[in-house]
C-alpha positions in Angstrom: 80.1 -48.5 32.9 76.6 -49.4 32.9 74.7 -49.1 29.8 72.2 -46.5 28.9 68.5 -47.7 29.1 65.5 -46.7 27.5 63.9 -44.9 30.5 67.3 -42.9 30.7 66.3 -41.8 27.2 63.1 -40.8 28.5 63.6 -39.0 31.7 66.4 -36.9 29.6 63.8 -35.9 26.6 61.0 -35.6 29.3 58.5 -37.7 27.3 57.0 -41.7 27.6 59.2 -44.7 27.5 56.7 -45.4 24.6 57.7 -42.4 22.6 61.3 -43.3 22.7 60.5 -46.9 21.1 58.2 -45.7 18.7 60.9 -42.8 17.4 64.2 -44.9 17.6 62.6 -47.7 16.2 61.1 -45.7 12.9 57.4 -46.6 13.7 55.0 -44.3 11.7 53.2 -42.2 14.1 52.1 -39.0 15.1 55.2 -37.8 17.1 56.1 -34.5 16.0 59.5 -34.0 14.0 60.4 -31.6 16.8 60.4 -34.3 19.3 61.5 -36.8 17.4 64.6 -34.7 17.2 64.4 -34.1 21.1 64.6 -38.1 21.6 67.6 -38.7 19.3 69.8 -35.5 20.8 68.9 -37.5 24.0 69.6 -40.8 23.0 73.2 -39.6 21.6 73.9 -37.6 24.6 73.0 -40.8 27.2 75.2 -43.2 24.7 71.7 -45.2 24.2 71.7 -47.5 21.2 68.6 -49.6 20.4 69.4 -53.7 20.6 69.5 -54.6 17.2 68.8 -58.2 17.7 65.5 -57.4 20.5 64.6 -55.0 17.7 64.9 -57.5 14.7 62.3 -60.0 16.5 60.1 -57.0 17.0 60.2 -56.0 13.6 61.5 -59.2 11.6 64.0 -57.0 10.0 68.1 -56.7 10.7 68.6 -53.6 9.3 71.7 -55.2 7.1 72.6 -55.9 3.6 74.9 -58.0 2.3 77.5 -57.6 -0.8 78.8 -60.1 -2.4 81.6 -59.0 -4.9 84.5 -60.8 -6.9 87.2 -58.1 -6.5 85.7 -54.9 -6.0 87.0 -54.3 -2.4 90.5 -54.9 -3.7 90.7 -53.0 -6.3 90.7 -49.3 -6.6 89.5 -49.6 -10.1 85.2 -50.1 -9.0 85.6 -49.2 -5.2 83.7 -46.4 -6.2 80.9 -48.9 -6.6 81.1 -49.8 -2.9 81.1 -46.2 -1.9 77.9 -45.8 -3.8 76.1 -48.7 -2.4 77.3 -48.2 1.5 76.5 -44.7 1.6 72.8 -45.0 -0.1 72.8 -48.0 2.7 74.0 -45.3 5.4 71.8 -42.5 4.4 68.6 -45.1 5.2 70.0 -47.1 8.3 71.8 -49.6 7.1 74.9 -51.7 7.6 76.4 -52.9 5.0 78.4 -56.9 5.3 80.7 -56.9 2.7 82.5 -60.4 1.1 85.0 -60.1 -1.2 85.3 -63.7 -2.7 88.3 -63.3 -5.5 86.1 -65.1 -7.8 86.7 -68.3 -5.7 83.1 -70.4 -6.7 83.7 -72.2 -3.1 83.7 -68.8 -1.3 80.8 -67.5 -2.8 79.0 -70.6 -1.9 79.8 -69.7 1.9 79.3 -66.3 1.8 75.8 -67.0 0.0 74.6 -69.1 2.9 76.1 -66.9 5.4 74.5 -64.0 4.8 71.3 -65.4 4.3 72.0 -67.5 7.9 72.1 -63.8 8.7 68.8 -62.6 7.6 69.7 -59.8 6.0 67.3 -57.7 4.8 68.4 -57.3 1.1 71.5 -58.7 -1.2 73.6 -56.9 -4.3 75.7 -59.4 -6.0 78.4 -57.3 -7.9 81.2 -57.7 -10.4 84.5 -55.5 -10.9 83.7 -54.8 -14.7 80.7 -55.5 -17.0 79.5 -58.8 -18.4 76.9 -61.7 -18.0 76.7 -63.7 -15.3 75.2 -67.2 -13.9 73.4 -66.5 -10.9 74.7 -68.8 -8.2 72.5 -71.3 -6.9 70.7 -70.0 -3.3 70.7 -66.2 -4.3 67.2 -64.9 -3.8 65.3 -63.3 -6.7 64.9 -60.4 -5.4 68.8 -59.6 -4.9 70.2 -56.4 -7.1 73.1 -57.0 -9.8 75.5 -54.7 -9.9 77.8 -54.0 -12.9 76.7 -57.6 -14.6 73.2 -58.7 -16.2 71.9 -62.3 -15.6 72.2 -65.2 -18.4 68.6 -65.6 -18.0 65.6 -63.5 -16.4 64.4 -63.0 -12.9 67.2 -59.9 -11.6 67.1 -56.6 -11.5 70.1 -55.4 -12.4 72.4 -52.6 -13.4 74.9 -51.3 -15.7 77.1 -48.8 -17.5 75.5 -48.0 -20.9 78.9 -49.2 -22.8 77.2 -48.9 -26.1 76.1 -45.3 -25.7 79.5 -44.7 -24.1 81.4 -45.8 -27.5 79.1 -44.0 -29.5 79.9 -40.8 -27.3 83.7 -41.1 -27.5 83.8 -41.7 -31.5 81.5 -38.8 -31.8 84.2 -36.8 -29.5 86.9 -37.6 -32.9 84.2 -37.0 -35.5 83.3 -33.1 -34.3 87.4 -32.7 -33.9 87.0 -33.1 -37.1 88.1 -36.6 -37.9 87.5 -39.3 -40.6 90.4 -41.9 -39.6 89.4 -43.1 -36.8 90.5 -46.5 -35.3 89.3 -48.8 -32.2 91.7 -50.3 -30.1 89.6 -53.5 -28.7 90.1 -56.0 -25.8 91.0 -59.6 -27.2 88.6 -60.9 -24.1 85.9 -60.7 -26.1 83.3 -59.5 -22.4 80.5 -57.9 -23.6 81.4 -54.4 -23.1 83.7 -54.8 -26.0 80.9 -56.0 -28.4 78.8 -53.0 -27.0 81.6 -50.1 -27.5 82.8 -51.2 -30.8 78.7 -51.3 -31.6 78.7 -47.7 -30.4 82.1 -47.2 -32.6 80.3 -48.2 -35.8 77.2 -45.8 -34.9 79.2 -43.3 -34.8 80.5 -43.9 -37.6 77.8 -44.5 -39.9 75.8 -41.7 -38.2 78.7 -39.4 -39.5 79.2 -40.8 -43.0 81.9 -43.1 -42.5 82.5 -46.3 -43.9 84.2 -48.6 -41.6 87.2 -49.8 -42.4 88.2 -53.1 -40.4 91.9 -52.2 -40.8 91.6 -49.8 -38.1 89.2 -52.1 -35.6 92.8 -53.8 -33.5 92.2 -55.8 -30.5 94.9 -56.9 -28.0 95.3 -57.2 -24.2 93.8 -54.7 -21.7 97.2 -53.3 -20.8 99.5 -50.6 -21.8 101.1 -53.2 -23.1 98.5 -54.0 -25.2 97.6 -50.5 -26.5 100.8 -50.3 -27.6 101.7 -52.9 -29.7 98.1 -52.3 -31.5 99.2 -48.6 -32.1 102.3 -49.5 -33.6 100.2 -51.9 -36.2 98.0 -48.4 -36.5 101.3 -46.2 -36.9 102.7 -48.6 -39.5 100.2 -47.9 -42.1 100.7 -46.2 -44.4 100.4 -42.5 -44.5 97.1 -42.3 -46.0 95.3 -45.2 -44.3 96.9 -44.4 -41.2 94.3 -42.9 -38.7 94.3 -39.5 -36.7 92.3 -40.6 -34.4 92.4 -43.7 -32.0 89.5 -44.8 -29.7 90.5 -47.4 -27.1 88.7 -49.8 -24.8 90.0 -48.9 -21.6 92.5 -45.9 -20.3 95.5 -48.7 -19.6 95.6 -49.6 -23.5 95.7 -45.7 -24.3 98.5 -44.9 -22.4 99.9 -47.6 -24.5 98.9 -45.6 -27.2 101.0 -42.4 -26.3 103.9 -44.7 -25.0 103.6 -45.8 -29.1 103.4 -42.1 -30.1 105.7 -40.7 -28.0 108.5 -43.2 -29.4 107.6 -42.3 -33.1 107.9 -38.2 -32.3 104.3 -38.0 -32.3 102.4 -35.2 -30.6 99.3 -36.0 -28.8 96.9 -34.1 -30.1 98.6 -32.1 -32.5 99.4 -35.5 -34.7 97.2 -38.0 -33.1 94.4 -37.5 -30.8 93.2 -40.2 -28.1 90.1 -41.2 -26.4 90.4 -43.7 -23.7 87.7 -45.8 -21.5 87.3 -46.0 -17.8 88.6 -42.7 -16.4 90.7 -44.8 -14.3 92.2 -43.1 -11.4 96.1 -42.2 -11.5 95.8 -43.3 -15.6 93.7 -40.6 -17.8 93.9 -37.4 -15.5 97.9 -37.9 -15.2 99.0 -38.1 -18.9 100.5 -35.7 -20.6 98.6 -34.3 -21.9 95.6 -35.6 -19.7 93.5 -38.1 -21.6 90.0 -37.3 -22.8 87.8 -40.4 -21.8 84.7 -41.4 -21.1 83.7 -42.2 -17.0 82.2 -45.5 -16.0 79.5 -44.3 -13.4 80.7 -46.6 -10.2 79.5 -44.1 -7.7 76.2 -43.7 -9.1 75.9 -47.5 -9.9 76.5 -48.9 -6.6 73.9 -46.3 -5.0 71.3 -47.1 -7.5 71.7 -51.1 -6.6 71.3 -50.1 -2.8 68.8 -47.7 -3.4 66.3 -50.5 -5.2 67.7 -53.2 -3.2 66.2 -51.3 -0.2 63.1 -50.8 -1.7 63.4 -47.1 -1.7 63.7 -46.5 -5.5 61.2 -47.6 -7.9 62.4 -50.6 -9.4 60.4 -50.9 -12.8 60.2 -54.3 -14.1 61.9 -56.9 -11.5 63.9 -58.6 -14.3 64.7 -55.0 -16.1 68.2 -54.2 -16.5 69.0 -50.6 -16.2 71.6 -49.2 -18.1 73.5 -45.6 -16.5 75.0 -43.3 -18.7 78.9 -42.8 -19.1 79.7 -39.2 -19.7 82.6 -38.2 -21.5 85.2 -36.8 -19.7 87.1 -34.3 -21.8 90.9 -33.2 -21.5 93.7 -32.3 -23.8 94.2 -35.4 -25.9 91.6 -34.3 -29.0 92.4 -31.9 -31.4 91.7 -31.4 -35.1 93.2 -34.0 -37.3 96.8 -32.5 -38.7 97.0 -32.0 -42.4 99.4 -34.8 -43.0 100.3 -37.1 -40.1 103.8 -37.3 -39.0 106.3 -39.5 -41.0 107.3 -42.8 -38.3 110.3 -41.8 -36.2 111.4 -44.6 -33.9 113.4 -42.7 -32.0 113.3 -42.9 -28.1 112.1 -40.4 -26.0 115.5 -38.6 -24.0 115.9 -38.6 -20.5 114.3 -35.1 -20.5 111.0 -36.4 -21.9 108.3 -37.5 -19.2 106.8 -40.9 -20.6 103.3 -41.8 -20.1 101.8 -43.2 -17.3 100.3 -46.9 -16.9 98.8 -48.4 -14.2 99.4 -52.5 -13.3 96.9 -55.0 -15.0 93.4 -55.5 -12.1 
């Protein structure tokens, strides 16, 4: 089947051959939006499409962006970043080349100098969860971080506002009505863990708390995890023991009702729970569903696209811009109960509906 030309374009819109290159090629000019409108119905209903590689001499651009990423289009967990960043790319033209490198140092390296062997007009280098990064060697300044800040200056970057986020979910507890009030932390030590338990100790002290390091447990980002720290929580005794728990991420509090629910515990009625992430198939699907505060993936990844394409102001070029994690609230807070329940170790019966946990990313 032969394919479409230009002048087929034409003759079907009943303007120039000039018109047709000047509208599907996005050049500012005086052709009305009416018959710029004409020329694309045309264009779709002749199956024309424009060269892209005639049209990227013309205009010394590809139309293409390439994402590099460590895990993110393996994981379900920040695919919501990639959602974010392809459609923002799709709204403005753009195809998107995606490399997922597994954090392999020697796959980056190639992807790095493929993409640039492939002109493309912008580059986002993105991470699955927050923390600091080393640039890799042959990544342009003027390439987007996303979900990661730079160990020195130069990037624009973005991501979520963990500190503000920790604040928000302690303050969640304190307007329950709660004064003991722990933090389950990640022994990983990234920096979102340093910024949430910040934010845990604002709230705090904003509400007249003193801060007890008792209740500040850390242990591995897994139910797992969440669990053996809530039993250290649960074994205190009754009135050092806290009503409240705030934990790093959703997987350690599910841990967290696994723990309750094997002591007789009702969540919230004895303890309530704030979890991290909103993690997909974790917080909504507890019982009861876990209040939590969002990490904003979607809006993240468009926001990277968005300056990466120039069409967003980008503020300072080495700025880091930090997007707010709203709290997500469920069933998991209540008031604090006038005495917390006495430990019961008993295991839940084969009528009881455990909590849910997702696998470690």
């Amino acid at each position: 089947m032969a394919r479409a030309r230009i002048s087929d374009v034409a003759a079907a819109a009943g303007v120039s051959v000039t018109t047709v290159s000047l509208v599907m090629n996005d050049v500012e000019s005086r052709i009305s939006d009416e018959t710029r409108q004409r020329v694309r119905e045309a264009a779709r209903a002749v199956g024309y499409a424009p060269n892209s590689v005639a049209r990227g001499l013309r205009t010394q651009r590809t139309r293409t962006v390439g994402l590099i990423s460590d895990q993110i289009a393996t994981t379900p967990f920040a695919g919501r970043m990639l959602a974010g960043a392809q459609d923002a790319a799709r709204d403005n033209g753009y195809l998107v080349y995606l490399i997922d490198t597994g954090g392999d140092a020697e796959i980056e390296r190639e992807a790095i100098d493929a993409l640039t062997a492939q002109q493309v007009d912008a580059m986002i280098y993105a991470c699955m969860w927050h923390r600091i990064v080393d640039v890799p060697q042959g990544v342009s300044a003027k390439t987007v971080l996303l979900d990661c800040r730079p160990v020195k200056g130069g990037y624009r970057s973005v991501v979520p506002d963990d500190r503000a986020g920790g604040t928000a979910a302690v303050r969640e507890l304190v307007a329950a009505g709660h004064r003991r009030i722990a933090y389950i932390d990640t022994d990983d030590g990234p920096i979102a863990s340093r910024l949430r338990h910040e934010g845990y100790l604002e709230a705090l002290a904003e509400a007249g708390i003193p801060a007890d390091p008792a209740l500040h447990i850390t242990g591995d980002t897994s139910a797992h995890g969440g669990r053996a720290a809530a039993e250290v929580l649960l074994d205190l005794p009754d009135d050092e023991r806290p009503t409240g728990i705030f934990c790093f991420n959703d997987r350690m509090a599910a841990g967290v009702y696994i723990a309750a629910h094997r002591r007789g515990l009702d969540i919230p009625r004895d303890l309530s729970v704030v979890g991290y992430d909103d993690q997909q198939l974790i917080a909504a699907e507890q019982d009861p569903p876990l209040t939590t505060v969002a990490l904003p993936h979607y809006a993240m990844g468009r926001w990277a696209m968005e300056v990466a394409l120039g069409v967003r102001a980008e503020g300072d070029e080495d700025a880091t811009h930090l997007m707010e994690c709203p709290v997500i609230r469920r069933d998991s807070v209540g008031p604090p109960p006038a005495q917390v329940a006495k430990p019961n170790r008993r295991r839940a019966s084969h009528t009881e509906r455990p909590p849910l946990a997702a696998p470690d990313r």
